[in-house]
N, C-alpha and C positions, 0 to 999 in steps of 0.2 A: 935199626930193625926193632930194639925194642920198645922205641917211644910209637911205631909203627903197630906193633900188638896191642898195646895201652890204648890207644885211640882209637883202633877196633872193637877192642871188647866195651868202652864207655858208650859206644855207639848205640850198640846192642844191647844193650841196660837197660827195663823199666823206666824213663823219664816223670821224676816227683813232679816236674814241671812243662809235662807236655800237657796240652791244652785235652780235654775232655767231651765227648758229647751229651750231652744234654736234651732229650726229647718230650717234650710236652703234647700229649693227648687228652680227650676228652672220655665221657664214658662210652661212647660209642668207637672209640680207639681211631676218633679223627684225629691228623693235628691239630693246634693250633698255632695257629699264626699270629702274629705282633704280641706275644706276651713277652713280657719284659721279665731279665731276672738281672739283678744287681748281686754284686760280689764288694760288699762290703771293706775287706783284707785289702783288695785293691785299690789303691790312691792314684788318681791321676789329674793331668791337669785343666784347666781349662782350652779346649781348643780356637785358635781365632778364624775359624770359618766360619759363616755363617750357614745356620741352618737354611730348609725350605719347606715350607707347607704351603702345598700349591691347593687351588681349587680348581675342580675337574668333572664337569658334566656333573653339576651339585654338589661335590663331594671333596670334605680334605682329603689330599693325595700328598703323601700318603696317610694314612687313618692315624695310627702313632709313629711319632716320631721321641727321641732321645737325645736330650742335649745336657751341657752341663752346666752347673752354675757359672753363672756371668757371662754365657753364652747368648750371641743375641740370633734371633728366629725374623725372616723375611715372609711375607704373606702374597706372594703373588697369586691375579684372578686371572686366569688361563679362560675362563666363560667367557661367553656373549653376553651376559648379563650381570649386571651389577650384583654383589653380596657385601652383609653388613657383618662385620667379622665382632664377636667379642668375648670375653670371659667373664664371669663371678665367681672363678678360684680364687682362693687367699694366696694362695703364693705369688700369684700375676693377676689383677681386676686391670683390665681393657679393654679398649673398642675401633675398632677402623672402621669409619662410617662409608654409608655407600661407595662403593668404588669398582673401577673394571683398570684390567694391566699389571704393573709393575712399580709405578710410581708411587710407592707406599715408601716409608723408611723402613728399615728392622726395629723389630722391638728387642727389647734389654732382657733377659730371665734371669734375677737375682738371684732369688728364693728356692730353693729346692720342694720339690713335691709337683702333686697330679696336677693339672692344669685342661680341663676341660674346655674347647671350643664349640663355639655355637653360629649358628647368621641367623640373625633379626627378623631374615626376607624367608628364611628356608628353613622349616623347624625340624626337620629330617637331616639337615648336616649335623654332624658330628664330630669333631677330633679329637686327639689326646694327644698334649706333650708331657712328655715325664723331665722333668729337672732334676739330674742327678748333683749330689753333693758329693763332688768331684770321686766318684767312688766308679770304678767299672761297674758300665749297665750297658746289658748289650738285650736286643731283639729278638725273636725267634725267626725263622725265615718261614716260607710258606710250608713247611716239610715239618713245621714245629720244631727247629734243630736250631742250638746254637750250641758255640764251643765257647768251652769257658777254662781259665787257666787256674783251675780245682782241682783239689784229690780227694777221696776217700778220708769222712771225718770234719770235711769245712762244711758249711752251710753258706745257703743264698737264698734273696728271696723273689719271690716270684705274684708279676700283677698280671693282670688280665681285663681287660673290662666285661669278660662275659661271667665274672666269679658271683656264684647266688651269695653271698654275704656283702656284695654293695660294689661299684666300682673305687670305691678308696680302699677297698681289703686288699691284705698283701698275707701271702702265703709265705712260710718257712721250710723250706726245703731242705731235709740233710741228704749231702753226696756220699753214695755209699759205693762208688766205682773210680777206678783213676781212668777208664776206658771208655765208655759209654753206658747210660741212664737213661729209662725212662721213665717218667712218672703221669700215673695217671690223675687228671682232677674232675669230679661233678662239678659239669659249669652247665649254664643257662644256653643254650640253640645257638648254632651259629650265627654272627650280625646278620646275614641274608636276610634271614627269618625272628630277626629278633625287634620286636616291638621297646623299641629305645627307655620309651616312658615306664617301661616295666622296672628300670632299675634301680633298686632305693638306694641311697646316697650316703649311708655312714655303713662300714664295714667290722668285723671286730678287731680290724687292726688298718690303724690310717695313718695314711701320707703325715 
């Protein structure tokens, strides 16, 4: 009985280690969706699935994805029509030349950091992988919400591509809740309405 009280009252306890909400808004108090926030403290390992960044009615699908170092990323063209896939990030320089399907290999993501995708054929696609260094980095969802396994006191930091200080700026966030947080940021329109070319390219803090 009384190991039976003990295990009820622990129950019931404040958990230092229960995972937290985390809400990210705009100034118009939208979400945002796919900002990435990384937790540092957190070590983890390389996963052996591989990613996918699919192409879909012109478009990477999904916009950002998150993977981890030494993690490799598959590129299938889900289109009717052919697209030329490639990057001029430093952490990953590539190219998958014309091609429609499946029959592509994975590529390798060594390097940790931003990794911006483009097509050759389509100047309006877009993507972003984030390569984490083996460190918890998790997404937002469309609600702007992720849970993260923080308390009141840790920090994390937080990307976006829609941040007016460049898409390689990364924000600093201190957790001031062990419950749920919202933080609001001045970012640039949502992508809907956002003119791609608008975004200058060094931040005051980068990948």
């Amino acid at each position: 009985m009384r190991y039976l009280l003990v295990l009820l009252f622990c129950c019931f306890l404040p958990s230092a280690w229960a995972d937290m909400t985390l809400s990210i808004v705009d100034q118009d108090n939208l979400p945002v969706a796919d900002a990435v926030v990384t937790v540092s403290k957190n070590v983890v390992g390389t996963p052996s699935s591989v990613a996918v960044m699919d192409q879909v009615d012109e478009s990477f699908v999904p916009r950002v994805i998150v993977v981890q170092k030494g993690q490799y990323v598959s590129f299938p063209n889900s289109d009717d029509i052919r697209h030329h896939v490639y990057s001029f990030s430093e952490p990953k320089t590539f190219e998958i030349k014309l091609y429609k399907g499946t029959d592509v290999a994975p590529i390798l993501f060594d390097n940790p950091g931003l990794v911006v995708l483009g097509c050759n054929i389509h100047d309006d696609m877009i993507g972003y992988i984030i390569v984490a260094d083996n460190t918890l980095t998790l997404k937002t969802d469309k609600n702007g919400q992720v849970r993260l396994p923080v308390k009141q006191g840790d920090k994390v930091s937080l990307w976006t591509e829609r941040s007016i200080d460049g898409v390689n700026a990364l924000e600093s966030i201190d957790i001031t809740s062990d419950i749920e947080q919202t933080v609001t940021l001045e970012l640039l329109p949502p992508i809907e309405v956002t003119d791609h070319s608008s975004h200058k390219g060094f931040g005051k803090k980068k990948w």
